[in-house]
Backbone as JSON Lines, residues from 0, in Angstrom:
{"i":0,"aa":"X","n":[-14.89,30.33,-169.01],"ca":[-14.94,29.38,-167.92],"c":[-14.32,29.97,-166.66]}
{"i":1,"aa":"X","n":[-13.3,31.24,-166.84],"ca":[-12.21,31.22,-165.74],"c":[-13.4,32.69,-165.31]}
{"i":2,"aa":"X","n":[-14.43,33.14,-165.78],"ca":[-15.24,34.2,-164.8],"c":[-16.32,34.09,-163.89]}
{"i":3,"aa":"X","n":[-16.08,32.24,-164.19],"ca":[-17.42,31.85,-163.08],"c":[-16.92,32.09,-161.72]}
{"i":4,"aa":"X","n":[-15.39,31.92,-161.55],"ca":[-15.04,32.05,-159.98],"c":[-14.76,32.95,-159.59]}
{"i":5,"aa":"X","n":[-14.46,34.32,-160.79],"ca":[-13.62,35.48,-160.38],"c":[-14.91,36.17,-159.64]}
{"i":6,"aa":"X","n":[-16.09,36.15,-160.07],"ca":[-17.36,37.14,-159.62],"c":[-17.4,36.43,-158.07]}
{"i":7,"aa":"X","n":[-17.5,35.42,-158.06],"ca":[-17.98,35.33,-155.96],"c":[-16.84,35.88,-155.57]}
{"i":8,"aa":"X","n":[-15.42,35.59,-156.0],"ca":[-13.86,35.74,-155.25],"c":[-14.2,37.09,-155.15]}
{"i":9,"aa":"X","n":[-14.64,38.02,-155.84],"ca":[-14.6,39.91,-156.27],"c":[-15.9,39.99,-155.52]}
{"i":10,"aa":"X","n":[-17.04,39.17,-155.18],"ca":[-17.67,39.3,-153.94],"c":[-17.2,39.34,-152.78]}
{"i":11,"aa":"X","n":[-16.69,38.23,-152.52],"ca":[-16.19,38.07,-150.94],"c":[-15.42,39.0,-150.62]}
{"i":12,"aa":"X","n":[-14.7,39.7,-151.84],"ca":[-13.15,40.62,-151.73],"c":[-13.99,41.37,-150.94]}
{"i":13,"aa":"X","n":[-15.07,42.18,-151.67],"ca":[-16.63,43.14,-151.12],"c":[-16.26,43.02,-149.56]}
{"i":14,"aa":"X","n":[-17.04,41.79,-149.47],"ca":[-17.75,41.71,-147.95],"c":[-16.68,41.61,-146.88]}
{"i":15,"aa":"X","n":[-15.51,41.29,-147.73],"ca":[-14.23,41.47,-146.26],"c":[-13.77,42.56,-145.86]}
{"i":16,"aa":"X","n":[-14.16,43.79,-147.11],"ca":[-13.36,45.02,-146.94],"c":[-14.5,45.76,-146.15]}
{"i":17,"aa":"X","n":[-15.88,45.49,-146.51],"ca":[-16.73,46.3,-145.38],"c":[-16.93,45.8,-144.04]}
{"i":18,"aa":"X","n":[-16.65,44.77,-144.01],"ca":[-15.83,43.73,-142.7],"c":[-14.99,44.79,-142.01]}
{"i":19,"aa":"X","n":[-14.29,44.91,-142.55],"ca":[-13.16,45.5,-141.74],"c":[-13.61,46.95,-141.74]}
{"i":20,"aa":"X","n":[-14.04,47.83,-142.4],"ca":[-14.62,49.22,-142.19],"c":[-14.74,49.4,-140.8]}
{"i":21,"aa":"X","n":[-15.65,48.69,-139.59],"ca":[-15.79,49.27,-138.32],"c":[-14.2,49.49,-137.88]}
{"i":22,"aa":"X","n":[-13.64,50.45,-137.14],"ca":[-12.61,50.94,-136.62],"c":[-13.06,50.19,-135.21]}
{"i":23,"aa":"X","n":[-12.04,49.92,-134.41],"ca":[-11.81,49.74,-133.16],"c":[-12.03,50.48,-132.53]}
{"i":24,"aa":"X","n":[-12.09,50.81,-131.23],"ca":[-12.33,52.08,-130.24],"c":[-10.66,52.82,-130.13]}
{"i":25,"aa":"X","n":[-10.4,53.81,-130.19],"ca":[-9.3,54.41,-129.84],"c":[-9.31,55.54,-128.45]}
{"i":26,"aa":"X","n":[-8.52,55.09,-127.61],"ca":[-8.22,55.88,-126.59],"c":[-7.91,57.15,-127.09]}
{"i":27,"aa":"X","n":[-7.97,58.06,-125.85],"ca":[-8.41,59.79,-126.05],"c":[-7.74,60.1,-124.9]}
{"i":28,"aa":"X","n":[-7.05,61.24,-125.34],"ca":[-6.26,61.56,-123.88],"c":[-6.24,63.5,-123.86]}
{"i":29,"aa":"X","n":[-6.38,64.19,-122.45],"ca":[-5.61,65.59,-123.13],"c":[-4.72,65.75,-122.05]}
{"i":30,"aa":"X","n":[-3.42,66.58,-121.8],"ca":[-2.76,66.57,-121.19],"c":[-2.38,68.26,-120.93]}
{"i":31,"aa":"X","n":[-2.47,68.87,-119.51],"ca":[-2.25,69.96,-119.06],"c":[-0.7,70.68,-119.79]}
{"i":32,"aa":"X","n":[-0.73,71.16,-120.94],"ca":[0.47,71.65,-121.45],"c":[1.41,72.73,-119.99]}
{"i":33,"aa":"X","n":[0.78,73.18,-119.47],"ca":[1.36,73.64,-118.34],"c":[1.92,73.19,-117.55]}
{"i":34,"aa":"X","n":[1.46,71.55,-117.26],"ca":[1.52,70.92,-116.36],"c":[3.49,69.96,-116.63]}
{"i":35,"aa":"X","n":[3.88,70.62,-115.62],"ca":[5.38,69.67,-115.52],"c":[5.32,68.08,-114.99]}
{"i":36,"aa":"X","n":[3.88,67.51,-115.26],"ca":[4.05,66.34,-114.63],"c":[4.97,65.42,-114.65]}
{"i":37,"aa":"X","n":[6.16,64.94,-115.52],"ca":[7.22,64.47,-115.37],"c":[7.99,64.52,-113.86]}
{"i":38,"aa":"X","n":[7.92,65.84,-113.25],"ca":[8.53,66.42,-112.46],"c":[7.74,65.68,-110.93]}
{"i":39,"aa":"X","n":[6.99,65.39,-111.16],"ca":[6.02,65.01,-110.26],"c":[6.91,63.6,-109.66]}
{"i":40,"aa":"X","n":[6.65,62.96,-108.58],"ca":[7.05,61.81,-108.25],"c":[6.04,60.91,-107.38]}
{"i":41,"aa":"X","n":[5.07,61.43,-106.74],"ca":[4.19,60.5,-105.87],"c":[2.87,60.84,-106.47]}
{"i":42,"aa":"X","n":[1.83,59.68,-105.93],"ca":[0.31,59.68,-106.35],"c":[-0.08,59.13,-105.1]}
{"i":43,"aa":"X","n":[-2.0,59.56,-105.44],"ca":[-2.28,58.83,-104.31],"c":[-3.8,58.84,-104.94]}
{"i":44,"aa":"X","n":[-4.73,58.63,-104.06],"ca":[-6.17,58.43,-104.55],"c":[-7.22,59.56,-104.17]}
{"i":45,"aa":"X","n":[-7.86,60.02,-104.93],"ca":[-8.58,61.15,-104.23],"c":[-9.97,60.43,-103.25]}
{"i":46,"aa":"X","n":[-10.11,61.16,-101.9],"ca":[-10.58,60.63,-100.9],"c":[-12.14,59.79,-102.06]}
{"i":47,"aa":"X","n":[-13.08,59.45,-101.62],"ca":[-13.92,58.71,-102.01],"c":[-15.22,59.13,-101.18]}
{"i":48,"aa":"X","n":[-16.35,59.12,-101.68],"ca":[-17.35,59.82,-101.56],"c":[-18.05,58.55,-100.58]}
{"i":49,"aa":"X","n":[-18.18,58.16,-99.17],"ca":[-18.74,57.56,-98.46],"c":[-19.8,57.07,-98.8]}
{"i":50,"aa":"X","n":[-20.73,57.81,-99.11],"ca":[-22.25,57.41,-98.99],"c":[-22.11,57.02,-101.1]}
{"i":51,"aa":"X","n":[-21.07,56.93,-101.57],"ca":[-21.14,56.13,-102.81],"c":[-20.4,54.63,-102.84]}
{"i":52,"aa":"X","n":[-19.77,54.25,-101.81],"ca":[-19.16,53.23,-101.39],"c":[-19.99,51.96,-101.95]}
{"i":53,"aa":"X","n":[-19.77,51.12,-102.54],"ca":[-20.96,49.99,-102.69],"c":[-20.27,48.97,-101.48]}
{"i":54,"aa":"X","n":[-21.59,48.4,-101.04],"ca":[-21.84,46.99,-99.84],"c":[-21.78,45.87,-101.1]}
{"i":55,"aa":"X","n":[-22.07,45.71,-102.78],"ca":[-21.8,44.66,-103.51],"c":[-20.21,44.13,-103.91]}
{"i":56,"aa":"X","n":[-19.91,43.03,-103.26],"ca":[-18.62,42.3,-103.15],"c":[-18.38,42.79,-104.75]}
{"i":57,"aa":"X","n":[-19.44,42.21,-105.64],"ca":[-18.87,42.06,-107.55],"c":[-18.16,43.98,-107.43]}
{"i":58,"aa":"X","n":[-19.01,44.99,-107.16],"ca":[-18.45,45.86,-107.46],"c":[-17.79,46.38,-107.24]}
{"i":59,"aa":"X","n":[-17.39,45.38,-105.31],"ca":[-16.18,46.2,-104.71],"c":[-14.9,45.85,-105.5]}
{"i":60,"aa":"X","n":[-14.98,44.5,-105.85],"ca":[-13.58,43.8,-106.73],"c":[-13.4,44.44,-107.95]}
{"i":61,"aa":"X","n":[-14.38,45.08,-108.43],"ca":[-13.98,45.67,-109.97],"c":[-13.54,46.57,-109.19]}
{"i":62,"aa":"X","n":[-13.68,47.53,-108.52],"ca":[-13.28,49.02,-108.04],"c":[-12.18,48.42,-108.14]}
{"i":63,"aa":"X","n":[-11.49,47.51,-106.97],"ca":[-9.91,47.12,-106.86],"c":[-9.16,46.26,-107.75]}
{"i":64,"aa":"X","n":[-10.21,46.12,-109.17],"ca":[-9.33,45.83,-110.43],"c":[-8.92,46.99,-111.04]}
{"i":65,"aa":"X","n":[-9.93,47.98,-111.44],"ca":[-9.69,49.27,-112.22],"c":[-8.45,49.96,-111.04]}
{"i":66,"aa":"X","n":[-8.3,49.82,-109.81],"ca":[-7.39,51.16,-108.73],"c":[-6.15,50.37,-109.17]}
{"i":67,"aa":"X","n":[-6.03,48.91,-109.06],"ca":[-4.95,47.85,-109.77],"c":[-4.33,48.38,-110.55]}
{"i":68,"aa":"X","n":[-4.94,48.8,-111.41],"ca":[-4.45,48.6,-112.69],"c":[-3.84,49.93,-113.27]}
{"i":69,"aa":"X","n":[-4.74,50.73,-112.3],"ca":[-4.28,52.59,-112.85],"c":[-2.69,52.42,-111.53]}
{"i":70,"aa":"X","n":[-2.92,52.12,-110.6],"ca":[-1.73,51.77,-109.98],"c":[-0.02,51.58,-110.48]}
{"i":71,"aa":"X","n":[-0.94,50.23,-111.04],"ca":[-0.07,49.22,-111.95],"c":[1.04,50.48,-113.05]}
{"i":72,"aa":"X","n":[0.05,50.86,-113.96],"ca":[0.37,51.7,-115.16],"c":[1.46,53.2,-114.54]}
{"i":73,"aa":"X","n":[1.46,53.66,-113.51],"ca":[1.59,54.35,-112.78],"c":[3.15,54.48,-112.11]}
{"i":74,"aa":"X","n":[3.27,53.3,-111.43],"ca":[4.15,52.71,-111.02],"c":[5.06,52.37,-112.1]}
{"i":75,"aa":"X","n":[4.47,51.81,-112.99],"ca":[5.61,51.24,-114.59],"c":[5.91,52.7,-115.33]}
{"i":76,"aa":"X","n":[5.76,53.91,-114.79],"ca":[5.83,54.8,-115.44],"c":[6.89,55.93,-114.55]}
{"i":77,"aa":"X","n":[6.8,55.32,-113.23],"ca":[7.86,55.66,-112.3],"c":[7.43,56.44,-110.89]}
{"i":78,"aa":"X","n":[6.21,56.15,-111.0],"ca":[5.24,57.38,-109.69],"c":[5.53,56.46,-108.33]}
{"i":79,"aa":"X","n":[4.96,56.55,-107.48],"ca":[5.34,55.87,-106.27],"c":[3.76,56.33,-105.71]}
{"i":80,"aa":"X","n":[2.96,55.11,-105.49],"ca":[1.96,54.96,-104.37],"c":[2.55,55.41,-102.77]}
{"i":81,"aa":"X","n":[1.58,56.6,-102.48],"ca":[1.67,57.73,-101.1],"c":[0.15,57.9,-100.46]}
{"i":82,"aa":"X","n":[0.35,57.54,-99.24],"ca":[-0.8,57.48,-98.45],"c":[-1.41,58.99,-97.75]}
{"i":83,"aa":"X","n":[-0.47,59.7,-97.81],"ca":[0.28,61.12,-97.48],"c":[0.8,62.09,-98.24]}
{"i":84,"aa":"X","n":[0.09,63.5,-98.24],"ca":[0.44,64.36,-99.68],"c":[0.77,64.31,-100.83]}
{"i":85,"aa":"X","n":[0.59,62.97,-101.91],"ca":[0.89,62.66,-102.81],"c":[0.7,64.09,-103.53]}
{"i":86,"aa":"X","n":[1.82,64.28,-104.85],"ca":[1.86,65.24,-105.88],"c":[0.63,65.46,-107.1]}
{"i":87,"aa":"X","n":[-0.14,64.01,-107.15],"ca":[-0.7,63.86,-108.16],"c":[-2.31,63.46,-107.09]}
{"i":88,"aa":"X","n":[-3.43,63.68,-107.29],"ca":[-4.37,62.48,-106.76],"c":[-5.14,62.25,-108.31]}
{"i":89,"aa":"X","n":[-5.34,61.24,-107.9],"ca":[-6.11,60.4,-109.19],"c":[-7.51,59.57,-108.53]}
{"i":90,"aa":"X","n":[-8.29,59.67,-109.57],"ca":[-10.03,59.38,-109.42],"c":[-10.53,58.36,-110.94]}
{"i":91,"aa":"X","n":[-11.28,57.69,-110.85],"ca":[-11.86,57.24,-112.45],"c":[-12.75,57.22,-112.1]}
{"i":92,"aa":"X","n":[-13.8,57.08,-113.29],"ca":[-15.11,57.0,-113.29],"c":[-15.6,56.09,-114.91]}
{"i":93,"aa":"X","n":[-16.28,54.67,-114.52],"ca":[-16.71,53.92,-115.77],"c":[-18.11,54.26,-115.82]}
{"i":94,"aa":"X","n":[-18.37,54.61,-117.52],"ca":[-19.91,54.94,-117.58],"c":[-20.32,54.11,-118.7]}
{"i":95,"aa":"X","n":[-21.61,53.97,-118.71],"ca":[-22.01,53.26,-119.87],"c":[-21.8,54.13,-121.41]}
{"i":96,"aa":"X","n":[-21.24,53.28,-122.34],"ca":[-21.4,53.84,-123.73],"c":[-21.59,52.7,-124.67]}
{"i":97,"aa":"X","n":[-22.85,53.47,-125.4],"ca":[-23.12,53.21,-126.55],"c":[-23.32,53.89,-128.13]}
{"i":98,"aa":"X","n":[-22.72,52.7,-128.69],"ca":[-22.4,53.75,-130.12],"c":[-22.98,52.56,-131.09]}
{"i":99,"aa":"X","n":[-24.05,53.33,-132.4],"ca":[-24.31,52.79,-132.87],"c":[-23.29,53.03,-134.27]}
{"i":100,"aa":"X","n":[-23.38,52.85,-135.32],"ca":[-22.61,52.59,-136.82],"c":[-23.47,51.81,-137.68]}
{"i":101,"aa":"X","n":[-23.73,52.79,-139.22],"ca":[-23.94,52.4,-139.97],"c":[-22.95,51.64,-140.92]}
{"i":102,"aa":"X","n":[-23.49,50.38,-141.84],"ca":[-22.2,50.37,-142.78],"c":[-23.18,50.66,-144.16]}
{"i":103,"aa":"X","n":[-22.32,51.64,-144.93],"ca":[-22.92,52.13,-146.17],"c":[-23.03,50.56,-147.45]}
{"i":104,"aa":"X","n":[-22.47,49.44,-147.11],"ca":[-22.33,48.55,-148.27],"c":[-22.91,47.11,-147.35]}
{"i":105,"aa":"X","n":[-23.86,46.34,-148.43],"ca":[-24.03,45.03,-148.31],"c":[-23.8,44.44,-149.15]}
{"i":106,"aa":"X","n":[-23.24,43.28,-149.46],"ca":[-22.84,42.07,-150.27],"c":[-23.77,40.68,-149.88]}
{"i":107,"aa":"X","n":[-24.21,40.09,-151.2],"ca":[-25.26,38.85,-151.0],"c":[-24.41,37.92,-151.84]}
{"i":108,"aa":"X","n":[-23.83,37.09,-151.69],"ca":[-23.46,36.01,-152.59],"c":[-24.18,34.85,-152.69]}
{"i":109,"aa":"X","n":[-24.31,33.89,-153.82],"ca":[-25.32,33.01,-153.81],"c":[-24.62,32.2,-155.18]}
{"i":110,"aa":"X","n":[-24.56,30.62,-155.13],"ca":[-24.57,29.55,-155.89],"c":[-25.27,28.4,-155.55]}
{"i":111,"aa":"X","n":[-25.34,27.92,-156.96],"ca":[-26.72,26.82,-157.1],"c":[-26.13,25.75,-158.15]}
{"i":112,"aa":"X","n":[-26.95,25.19,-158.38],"ca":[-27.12,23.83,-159.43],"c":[-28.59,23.34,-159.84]}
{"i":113,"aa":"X","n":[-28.61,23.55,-160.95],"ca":[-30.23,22.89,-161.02],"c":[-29.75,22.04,-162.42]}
{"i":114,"aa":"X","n":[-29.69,20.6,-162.47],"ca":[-29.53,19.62,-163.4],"c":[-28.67,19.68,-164.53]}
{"i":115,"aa":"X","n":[-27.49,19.81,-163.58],"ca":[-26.19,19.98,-164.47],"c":[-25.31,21.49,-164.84]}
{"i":116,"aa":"X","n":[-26.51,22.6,-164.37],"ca":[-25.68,23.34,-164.49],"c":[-25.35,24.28,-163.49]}
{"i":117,"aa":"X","n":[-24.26,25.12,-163.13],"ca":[-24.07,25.45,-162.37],"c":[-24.3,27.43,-162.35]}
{"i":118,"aa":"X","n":[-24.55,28.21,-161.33],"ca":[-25.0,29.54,-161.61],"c":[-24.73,30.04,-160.16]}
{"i":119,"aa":"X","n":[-24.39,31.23,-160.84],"ca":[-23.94,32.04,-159.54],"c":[-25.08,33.82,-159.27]}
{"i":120,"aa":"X","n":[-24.68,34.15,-158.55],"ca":[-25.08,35.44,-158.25],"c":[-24.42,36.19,-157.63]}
{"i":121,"aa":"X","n":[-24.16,37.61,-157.64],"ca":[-23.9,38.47,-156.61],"c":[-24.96,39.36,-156.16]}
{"i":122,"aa":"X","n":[-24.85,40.34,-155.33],"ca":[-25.9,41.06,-155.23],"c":[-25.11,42.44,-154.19]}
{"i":123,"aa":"X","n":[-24.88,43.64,-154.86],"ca":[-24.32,44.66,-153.72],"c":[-25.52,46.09,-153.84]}
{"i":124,"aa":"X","n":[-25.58,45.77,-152.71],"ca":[-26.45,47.32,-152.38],"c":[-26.01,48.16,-151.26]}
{"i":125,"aa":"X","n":[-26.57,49.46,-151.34],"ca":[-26.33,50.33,-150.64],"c":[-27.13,50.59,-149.29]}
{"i":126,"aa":"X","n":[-26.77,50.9,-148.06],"ca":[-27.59,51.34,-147.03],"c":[-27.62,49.7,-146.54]}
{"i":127,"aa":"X","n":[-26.45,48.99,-145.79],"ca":[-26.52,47.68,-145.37],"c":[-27.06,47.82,-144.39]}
{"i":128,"aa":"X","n":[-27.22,48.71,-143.37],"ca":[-27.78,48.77,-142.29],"c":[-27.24,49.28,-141.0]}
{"i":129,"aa":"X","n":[-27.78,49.12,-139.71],"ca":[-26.53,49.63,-138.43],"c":[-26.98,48.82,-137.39]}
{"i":130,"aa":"X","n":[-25.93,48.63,-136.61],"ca":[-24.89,47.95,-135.76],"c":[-24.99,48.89,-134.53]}
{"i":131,"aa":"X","n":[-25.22,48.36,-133.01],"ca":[-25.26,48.83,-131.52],"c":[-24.25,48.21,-131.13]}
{"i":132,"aa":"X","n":[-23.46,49.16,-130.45],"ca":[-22.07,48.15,-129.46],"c":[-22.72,49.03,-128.32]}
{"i":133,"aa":"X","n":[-22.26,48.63,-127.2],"ca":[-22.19,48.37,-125.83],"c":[-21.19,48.11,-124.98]}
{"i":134,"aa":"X","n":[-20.58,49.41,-124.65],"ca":[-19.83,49.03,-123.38],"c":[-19.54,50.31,-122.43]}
{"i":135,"aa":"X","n":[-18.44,50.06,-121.69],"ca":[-18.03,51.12,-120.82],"c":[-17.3,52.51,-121.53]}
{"i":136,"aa":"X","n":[-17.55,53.24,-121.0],"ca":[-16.15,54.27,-121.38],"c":[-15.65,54.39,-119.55]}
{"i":137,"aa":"X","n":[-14.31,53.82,-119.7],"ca":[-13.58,54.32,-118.63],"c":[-12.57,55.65,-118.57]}
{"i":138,"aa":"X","n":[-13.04,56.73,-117.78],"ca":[-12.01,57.77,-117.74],"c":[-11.51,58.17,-116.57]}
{"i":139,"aa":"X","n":[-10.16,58.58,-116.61],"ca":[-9.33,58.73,-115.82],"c":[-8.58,59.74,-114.98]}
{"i":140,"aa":"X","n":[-8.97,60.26,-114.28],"ca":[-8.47,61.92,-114.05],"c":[-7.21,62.08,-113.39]}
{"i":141,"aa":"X","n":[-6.45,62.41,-113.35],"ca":[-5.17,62.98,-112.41],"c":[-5.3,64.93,-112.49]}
{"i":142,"aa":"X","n":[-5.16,65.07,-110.89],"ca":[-5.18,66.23,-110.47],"c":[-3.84,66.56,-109.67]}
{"i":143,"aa":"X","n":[-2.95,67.55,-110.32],"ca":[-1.8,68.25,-109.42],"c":[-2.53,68.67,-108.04]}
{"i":144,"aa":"X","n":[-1.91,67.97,-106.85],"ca":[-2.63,68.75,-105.78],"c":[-2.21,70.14,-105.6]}
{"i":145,"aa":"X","n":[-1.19,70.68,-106.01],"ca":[-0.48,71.93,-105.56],"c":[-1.12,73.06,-106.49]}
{"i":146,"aa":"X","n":[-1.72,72.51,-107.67],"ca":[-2.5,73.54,-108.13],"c":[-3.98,73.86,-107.94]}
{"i":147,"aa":"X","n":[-4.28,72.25,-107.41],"ca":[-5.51,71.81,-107.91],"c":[-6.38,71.78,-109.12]}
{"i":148,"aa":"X","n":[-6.17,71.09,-110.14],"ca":[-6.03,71.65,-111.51],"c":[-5.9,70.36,-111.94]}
{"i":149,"aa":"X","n":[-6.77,69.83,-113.29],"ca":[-6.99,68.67,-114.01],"c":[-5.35,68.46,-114.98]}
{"i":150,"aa":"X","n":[-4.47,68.02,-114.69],"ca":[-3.64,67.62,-115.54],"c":[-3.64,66.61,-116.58]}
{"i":151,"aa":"X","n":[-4.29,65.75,-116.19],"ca":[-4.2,64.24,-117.42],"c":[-5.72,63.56,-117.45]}
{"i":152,"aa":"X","n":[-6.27,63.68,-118.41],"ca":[-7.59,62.8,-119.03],"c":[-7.42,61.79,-120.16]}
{"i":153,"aa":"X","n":[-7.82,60.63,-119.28],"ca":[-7.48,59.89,-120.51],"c":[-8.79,58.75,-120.75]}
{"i":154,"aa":"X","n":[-9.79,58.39,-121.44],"ca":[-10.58,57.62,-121.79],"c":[-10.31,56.32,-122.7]}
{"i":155,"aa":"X","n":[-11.3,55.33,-122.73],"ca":[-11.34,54.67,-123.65],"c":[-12.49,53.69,-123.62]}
{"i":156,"aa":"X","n":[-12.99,53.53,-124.77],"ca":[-13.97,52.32,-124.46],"c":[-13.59,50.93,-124.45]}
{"i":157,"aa":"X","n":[-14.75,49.91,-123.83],"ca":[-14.32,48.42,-123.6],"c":[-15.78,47.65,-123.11]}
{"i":158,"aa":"X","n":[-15.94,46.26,-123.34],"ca":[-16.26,45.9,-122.53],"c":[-16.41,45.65,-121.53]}
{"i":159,"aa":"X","n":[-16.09,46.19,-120.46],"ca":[-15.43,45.94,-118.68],"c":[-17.02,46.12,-118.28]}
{"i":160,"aa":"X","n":[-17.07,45.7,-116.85],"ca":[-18.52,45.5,-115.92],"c":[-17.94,45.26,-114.92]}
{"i":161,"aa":"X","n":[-18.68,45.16,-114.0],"ca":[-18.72,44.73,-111.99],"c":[-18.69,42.67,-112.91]}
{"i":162,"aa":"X","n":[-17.89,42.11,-113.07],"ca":[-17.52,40.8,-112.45],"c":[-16.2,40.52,-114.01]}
{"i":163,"aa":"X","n":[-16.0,41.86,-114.88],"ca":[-14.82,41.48,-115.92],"c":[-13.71,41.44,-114.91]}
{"i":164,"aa":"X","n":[-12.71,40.16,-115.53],"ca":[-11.42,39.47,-115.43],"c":[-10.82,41.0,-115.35]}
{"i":165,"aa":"X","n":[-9.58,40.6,-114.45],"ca":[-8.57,41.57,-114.02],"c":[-7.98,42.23,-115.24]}
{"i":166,"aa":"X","n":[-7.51,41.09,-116.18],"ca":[-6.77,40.99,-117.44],"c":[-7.53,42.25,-118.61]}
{"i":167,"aa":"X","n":[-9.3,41.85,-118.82],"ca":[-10.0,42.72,-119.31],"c":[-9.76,44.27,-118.97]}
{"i":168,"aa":"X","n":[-9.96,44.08,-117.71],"ca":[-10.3,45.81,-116.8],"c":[-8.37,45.96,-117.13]}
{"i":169,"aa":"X","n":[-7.67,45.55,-116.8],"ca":[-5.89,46.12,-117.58],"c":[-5.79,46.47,-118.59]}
{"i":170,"aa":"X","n":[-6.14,45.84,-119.55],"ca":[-6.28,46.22,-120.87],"c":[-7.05,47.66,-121.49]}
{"i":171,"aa":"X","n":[-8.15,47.8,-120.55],"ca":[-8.5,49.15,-121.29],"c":[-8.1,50.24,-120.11]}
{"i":172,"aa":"X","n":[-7.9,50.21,-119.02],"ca":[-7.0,51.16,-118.17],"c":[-5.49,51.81,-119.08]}
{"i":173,"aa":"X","n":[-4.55,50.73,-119.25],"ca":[-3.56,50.47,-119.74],"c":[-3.87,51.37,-121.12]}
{"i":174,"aa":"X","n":[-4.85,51.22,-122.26],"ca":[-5.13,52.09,-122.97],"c":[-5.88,53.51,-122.8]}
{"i":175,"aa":"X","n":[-6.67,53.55,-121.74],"ca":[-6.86,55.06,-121.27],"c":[-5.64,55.8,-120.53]}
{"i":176,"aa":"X","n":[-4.35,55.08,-120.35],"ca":[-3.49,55.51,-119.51],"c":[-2.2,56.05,-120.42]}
{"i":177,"aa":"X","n":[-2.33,55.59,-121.8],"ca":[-1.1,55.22,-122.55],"c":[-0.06,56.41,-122.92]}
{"i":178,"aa":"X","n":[-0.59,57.58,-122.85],"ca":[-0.52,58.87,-123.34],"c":[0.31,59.73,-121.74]}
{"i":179,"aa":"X","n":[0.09,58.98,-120.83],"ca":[0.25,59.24,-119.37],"c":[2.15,59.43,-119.3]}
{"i":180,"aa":"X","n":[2.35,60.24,-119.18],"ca":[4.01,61.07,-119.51],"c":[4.87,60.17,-118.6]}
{"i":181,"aa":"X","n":[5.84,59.31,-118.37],"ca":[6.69,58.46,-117.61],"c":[7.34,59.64,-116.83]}
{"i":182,"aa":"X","n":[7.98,59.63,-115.66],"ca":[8.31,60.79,-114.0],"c":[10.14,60.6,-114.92]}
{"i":183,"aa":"X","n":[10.51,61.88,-114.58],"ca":[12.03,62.19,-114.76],"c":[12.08,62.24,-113.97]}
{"i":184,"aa":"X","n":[13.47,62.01,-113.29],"ca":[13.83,62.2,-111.86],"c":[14.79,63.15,-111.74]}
């Protein structure tokens, strides 16, 4: 009597653990081993390409959520916004990414009743199928001006677009940034 419930429970166990199989996106960073950026103390923005400027309000406000936010991270790390020879200039660039994923396991569970009695099923097969996500990869460049020379890359994927919440576009800055060395003084 007590194995009619254990087989769906040892199903579902199934379908939660290939549930959880997709991994999250993880930020990616590399960092100029040469580079004394600690030592560094000001930033600033690298000039901006005119004739790439957008006239769309939605995309001018994301631009000044994502500059926000690399700002933001920046500042909490001890740099100081400079309008004038900054030590560091910094640039991003959001591109579209897409990644598809297979999951190697499917689970079918199934119960019934037909006139008194009760019956179950499981059903696990192989080759469940694949899965498209969709979103940005935002990456992040900082350049020593005194060398001119890529010091800090840091990526990550997200949902972000021209009209995502401030909060959204922080969140995956904040994780393309995380790896980003705090200024000794």
């Amino acid at each position: 009597m007590g194995t009619r419930w254990q087989i769906p429970i040892l199903a579902l166990s199934f379908a939660f653990l290939s549930a959880c199989m997709h991994a999250p996106a993880k930020p990616e960073s590399r960092i100029d081993p040469n580079a004394n950026i600690p030592s560094m103390a000001t930033f600033g923005w690298q000039p901006a390409n005119s004739n790439l400027v957008s006239t769309d309000v939605t995309e001018r406000k994301f631009d000044e959520a994502v500059r926000a936010a690399v700002t933001t991270e920046l500042q909490h790390r001890g740099y100081t916004l400079v309008e004038r020879d900054p030590d560091l200039l910094v640039a991003y660039d959001v591109s579209p990414f897409e990644k598809t994923s297979s999951n190697p396991f499917s689970v079918g569970v199934g119960m019934g009743s037909w006139g008194g009695n009760v019956g179950g099923g499981v059903g696990v097969g192989t080759g469940g199928g694949t899965s498209t996500v969709q979103g940005s990869r935002v990456t992040v460049h900082v350049v020593s001006r005194k060398t001119d020379q890529e010091v800090y890359l840091g990526t990550m994927t997200g949902n972000i677009a021209p009209g995502s919440s401030a909060a959204d576009v922080s969140g995956v800055v904040s994780q393309a940034m995380r790896d980003f060395p705090a200024r000794r003084p």
